[in-house]
C-alpha positions in Angstrom: 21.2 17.5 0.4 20.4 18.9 -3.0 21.2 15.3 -4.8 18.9 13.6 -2.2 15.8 15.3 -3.0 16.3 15.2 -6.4 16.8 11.3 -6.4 13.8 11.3 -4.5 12.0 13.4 -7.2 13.3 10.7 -10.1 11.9 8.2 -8.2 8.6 9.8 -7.7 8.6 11.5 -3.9 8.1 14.5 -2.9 9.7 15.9 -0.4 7.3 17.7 1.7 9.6 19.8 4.1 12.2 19.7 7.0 12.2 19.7 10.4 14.8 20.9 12.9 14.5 20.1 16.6 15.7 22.1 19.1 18.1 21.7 21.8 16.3 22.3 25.2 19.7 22.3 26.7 21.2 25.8 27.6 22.7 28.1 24.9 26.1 28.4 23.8 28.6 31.1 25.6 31.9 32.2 24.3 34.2 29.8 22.3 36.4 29.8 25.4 34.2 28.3 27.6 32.7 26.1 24.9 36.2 24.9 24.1 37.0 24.0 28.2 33.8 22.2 28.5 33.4 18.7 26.9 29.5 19.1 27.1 29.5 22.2 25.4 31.5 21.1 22.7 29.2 18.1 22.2 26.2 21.4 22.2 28.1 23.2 19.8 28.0 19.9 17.6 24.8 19.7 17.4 23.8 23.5 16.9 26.6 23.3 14.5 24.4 20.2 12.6 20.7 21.7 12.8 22.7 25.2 11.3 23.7 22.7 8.3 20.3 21.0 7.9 18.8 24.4 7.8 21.3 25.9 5.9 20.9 23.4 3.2 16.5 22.9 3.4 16.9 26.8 2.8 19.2 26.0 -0.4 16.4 23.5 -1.4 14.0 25.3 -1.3 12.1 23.2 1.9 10.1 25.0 3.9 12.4 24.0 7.4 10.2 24.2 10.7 12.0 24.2 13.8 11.0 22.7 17.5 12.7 22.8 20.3 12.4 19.0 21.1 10.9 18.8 24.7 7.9 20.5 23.0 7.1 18.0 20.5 4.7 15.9 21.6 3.0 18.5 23.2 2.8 20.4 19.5 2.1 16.8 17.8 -0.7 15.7 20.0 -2.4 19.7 19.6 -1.6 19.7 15.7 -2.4 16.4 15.3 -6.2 16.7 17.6 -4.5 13.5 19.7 -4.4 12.7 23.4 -1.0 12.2 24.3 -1.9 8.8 25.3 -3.1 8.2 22.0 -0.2 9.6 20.4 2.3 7.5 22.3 -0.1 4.8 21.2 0.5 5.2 17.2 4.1 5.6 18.1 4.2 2.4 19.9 2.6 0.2 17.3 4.6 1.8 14.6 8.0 0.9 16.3 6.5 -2.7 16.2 5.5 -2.5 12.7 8.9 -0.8 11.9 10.9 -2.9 14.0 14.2 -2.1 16.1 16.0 0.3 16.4 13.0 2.4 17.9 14.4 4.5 20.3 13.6 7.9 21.7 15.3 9.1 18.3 13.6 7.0 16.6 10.1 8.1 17.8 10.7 12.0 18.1 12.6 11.8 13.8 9.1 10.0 12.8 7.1 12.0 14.7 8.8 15.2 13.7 8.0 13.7 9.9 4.6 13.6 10.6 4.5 17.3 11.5 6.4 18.3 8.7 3.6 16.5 6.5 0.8 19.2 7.7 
């Protein structure tokens, strides 16, 4: 991660932060249990990934914010001084600026962007 921001720096960017959403799914248990249940292996990926990302924003010295993800748009739209109708608003006519893919992932990564911007 410490190459990208640097190449972003060469080019002229500066990279204002990093943020980590949260899982809203239930924690982790014992490797045991993880390991006999497909859908907790497929959590553990992904605390396993937002443990990287933060691991490596801390070694870049980016200040990391983390969300837990169904709190987002409630956080964005308060932050930002937006109705949530508005909000979903500037997300919709981004995705049509932007263009497919704009997906659910799509929205919340931009949107998380936004945040980490304030």
């Amino acid at each position: 991660m410490n190459s990208v921001v640097q190449d972003l720096r060469k080019k002229g960017y500066e990279v204002a932060g990093c943020v980590n959403l949260r899982a809203s799914g239930r924690p982790l248990t014992t490797l045991a249990a993880t390991l006999a249940s497909h859908a907790l292996i497929h959590t553990a990926e992904g605390e396993f990934f937002r443990a990287a990302l933060a691991h490596a924003s801390a070694g870049c010295g980016l200040t990391l914010r983390e969300l837990k993800e169904r709190e987002l748009f409630e956080c964005a739209a308060r932050e930002l001084n937006l109705s949530p109708a508005e909000l979903e608003q500037i997300l919709k006519d981004w995705g049509k600026l932007l263009g497919p893919p704009w997906r659910q992932d799509q929205k919340y990564a931009a949107l998380a962007g936004w945040l980490a911007l304030l």
